[in-house]
C-alpha positions in Angstrom: 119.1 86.8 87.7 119.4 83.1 86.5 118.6 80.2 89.0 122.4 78.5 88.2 123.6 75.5 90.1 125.8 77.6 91.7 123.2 80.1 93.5 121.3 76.8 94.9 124.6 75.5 96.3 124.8 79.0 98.2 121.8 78.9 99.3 121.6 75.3 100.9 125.2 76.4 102.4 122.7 79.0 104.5 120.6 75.9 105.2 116.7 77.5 103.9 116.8 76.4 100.0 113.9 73.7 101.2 111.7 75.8 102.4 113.0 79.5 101.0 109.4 80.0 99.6 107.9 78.8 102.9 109.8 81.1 105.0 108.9 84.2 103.1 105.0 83.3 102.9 105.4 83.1 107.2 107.5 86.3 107.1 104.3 87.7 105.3 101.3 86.0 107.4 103.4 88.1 110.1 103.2 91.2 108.8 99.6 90.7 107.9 98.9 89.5 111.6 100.8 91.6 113.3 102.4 89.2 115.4 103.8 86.2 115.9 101.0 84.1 117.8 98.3 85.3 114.7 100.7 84.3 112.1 101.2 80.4 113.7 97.3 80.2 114.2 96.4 81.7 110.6 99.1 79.4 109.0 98.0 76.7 111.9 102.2 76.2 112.2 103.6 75.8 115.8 104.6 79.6 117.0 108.2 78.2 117.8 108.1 76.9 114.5 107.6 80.5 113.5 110.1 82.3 115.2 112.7 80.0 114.5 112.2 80.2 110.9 112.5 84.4 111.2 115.5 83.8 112.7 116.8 81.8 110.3 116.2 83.7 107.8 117.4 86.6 109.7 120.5 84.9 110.2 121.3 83.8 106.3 120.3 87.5 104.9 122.5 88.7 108.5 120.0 91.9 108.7 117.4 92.2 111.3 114.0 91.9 110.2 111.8 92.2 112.9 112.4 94.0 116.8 110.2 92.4 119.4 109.6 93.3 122.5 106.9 91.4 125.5 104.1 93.9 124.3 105.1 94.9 120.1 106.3 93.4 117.2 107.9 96.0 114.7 109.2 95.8 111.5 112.8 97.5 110.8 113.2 99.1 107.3 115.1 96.7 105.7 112.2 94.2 106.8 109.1 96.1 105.5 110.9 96.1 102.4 111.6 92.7 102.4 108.3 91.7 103.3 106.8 93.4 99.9 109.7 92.1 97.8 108.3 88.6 99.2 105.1 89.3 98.0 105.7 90.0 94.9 108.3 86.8 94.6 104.8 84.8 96.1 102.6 86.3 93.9 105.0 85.4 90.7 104.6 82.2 92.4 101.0 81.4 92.4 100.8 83.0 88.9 102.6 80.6 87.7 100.9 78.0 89.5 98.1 79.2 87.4 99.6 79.1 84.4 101.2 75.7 84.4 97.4 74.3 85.7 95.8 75.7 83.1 93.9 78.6 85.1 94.6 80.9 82.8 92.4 79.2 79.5 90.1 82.1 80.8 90.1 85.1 83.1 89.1 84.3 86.5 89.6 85.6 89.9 89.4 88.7 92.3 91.0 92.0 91.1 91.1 95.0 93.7 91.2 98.9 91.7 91.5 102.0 93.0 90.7 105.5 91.5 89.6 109.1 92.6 86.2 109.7 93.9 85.0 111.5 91.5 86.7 110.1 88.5 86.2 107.2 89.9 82.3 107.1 89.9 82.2 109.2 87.0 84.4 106.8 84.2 85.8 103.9 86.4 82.3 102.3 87.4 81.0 102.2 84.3 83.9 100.3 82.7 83.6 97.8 85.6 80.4 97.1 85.5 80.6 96.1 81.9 84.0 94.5 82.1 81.7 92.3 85.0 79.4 91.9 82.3 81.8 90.6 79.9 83.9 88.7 82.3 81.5 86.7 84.9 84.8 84.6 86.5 85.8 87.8 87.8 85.5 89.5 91.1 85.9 93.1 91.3 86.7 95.6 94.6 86.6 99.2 93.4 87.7 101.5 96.5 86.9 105.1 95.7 89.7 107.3 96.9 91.6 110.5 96.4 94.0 109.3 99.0 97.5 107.9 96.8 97.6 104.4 98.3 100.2 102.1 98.4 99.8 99.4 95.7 102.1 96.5 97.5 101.3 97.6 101.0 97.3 97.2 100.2 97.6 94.9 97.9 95.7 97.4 95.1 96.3 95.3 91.4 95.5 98.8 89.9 95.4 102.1 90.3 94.4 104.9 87.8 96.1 108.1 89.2 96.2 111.8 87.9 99.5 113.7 88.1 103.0 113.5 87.6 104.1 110.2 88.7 106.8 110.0 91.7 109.7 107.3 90.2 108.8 103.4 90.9 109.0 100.1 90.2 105.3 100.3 89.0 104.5 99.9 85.2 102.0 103.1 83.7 99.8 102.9 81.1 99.1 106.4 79.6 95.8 106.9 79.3 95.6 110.9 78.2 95.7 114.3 80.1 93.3 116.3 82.5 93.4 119.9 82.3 92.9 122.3 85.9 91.3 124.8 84.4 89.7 128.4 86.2 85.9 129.1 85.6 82.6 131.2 86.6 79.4 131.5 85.9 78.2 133.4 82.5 76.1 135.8 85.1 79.1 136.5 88.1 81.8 136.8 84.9 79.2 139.4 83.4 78.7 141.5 86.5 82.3 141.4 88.0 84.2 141.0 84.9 86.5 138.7 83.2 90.5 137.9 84.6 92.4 138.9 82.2 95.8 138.2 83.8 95.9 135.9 86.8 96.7 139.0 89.3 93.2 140.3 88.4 92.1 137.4 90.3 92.8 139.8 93.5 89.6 141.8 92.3 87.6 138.8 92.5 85.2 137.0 95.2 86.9 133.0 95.1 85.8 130.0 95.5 88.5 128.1 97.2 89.2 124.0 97.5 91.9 122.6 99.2 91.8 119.1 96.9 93.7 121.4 94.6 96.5 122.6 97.2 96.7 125.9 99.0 93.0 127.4 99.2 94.3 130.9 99.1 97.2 130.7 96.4 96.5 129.6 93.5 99.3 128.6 90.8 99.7 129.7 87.1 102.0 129.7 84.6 103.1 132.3 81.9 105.2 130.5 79.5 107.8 129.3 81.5 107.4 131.3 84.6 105.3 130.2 87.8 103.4 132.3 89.1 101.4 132.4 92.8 98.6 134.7 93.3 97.2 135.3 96.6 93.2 135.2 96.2 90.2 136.3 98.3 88.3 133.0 99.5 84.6 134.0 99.8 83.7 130.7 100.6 85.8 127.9 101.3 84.5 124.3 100.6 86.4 120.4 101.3 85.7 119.2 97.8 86.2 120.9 94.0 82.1 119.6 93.4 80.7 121.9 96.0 83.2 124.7 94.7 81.6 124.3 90.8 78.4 123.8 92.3 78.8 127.5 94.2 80.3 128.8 91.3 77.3 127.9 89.3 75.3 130.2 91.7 76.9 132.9 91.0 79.4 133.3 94.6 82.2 133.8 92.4 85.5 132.0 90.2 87.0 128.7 91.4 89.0 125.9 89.9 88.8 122.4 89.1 89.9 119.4 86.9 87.9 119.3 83.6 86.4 116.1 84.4 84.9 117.4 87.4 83.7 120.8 85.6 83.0 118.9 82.1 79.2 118.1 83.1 78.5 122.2 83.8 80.3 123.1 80.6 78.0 121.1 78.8 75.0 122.7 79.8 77.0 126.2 79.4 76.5 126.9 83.5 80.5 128.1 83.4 82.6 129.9 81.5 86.5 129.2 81.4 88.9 131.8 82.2 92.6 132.5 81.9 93.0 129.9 79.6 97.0 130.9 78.5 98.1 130.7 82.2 96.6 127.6 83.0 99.4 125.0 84.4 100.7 122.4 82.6 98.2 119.6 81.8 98.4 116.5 83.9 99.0 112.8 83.0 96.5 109.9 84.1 97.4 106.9 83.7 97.0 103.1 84.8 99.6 101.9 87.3 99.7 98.5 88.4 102.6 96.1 89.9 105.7 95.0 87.6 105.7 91.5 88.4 107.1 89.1 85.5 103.7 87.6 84.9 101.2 89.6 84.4 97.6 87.5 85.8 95.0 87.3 82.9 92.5 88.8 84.9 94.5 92.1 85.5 95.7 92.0 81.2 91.9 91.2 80.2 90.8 94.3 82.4 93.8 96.5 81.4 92.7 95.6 77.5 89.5 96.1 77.9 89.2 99.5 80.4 92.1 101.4 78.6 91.0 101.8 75.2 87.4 102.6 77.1 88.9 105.3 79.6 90.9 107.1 76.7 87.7 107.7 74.6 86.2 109.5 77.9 89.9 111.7 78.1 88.9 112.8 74.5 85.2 113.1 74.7 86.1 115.6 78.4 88.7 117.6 76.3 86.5 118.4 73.7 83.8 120.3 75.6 86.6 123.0 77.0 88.3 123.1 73.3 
């Protein structure tokens, strides 16, 4: 949308083009406070000066933002999504603040990440600590999760997610594939067996996880047909570590991601199985906000992490080719 004279005329006909920008970072301090009264003393504005300026805006956009009551304040729909559009209108703002002042000569700042536990520890850490290295203006917050989080809504810069991503204003780098693959240990496969088709799996002690969905049915895929196979769980753990870790022992056949099973492979303490019914592989990939400018500190971190996290995706694939 282009700023034309015309737009500005409409908006001081609605009586907030002065302080547009103004009302929207109080609308936010709101949000983030929870009420009204935290919002004036944060911002250290008046609290009538507050709640009329809400209701000015409420009145020019004619939609109700906010419902309050003598014990709540609540946001309606169309106000919660309001409320992140703002955010990223006054974060495009104080980027290019930084621009114009020069801030962005150099990287410099605080960004906030977020990745899988596991991955997360595994690949993510060490690219931040040397990124840190490299980069001693910037401030990093990793936070460890396999909860999906909400970028805007937590204000996350970045997030490196595996699996099919759900459509979104977020931008994705592709970074490579991760395989879910089916494995045992060389001594459990050589008393019991190898699966040859997933339904032998119903022979089979199993080692069950629910980080990978249902602990008792497990999903393959032969060609273009899905198929669900009902398995005995022997043993049924929170996490897919304490599964491969079992495994190893010899309890019986679980399933994991190939970055969580890649160390094992490696010293040859699992075997894979059913490799032609495995699912489809899935994507991981960088997602991060698709704001006009993109800050120097995120750019210098994408730059310098992605080529970094892609060698890893090919150095993981190769141990279970």
């Amino acid at each position: 949308m282009r700023y034309t004279l015309p737009l500005l005329e409409e908006w001081r006909e609605g009586g907030i083009v002065k302080d547009l920008i103004e009302t929207m970072a109080i609308l936010v301090a709101v949000s983030d406070g929870g009420s009204l009264s935290n919002a004036s003393r944060a911002l250290k504005v008046p609290l009538a000066t507050i709640s009329r300026k809400i209701s000015e805006l409420e009145a020019h956009l004619n939609v109700k933002l906010i419902t309050r009551s003598t014990r709540s304040l609540n946001f309606t729909d169309s106000g919660r999504s309001y409320v992140l559009m703002c955010r990223r209108i006054l974060d495009d703002v104080r980027e290019a603040e930084r621009a114009v002042t020069g801030e962005y000569q150099s990287p410099k700042g605080h960004l906030t990440i977020t990745a899988p536990i596991v991955f997360g520890r595994l690949h993510v850490l060490p690219v931040v600590t040397k990124f840190l290295q490299a980069y001693p203006d910037v401030d990093i917050k990793l936070f460890l999760s396999d909860r999906s989080v909400d970028l805007l809504e937590e204000k996350i810069d970045l997030a490196l997610r595996i699996g099919e991503l759900p459509n979104s204003s977020l931008l994705a780098v592709r970074l490579g594939v991760m395989r879910q693959i089916t494995c045992g240990s060389p001594d459990y496969l050589e008393q019991f067996g190898q699966p040859e088709t997933p339904a032998d799996l119903k022979k089979h002690q199993c080692i069950t996880s629910t980080i990978l969905g249902s602990a008792s049915r497990w999903t393959y895929w032969n060609g273009k047909s899905k198929q669900e196979v009902s398995v005995h769980s022997r043993l049924e753990v929170s996490n897919a570590e304490a599964a491969l870790e079992a495994a190893v022992q010899g309890i019986g056949i679980t399933r994991a991601m190939t970055y969580q099973a890649a160390s094992f492979m490696k010293k040859r303490q699992l075997d894979v199985v059913l490799r032609n019914f495995e699912p489809a592989p899935w994507p991981v990939n960088l997602l991060h906000a698709s704001g006009r400018i993109i800050p120097l500190k995120l750019r210098a971190f994408l730059d310098f992490a992605a080529p970094r996290l892609k060698s890893d995706l090919t150095r993981i694939a190769s141990v279970f080719d």
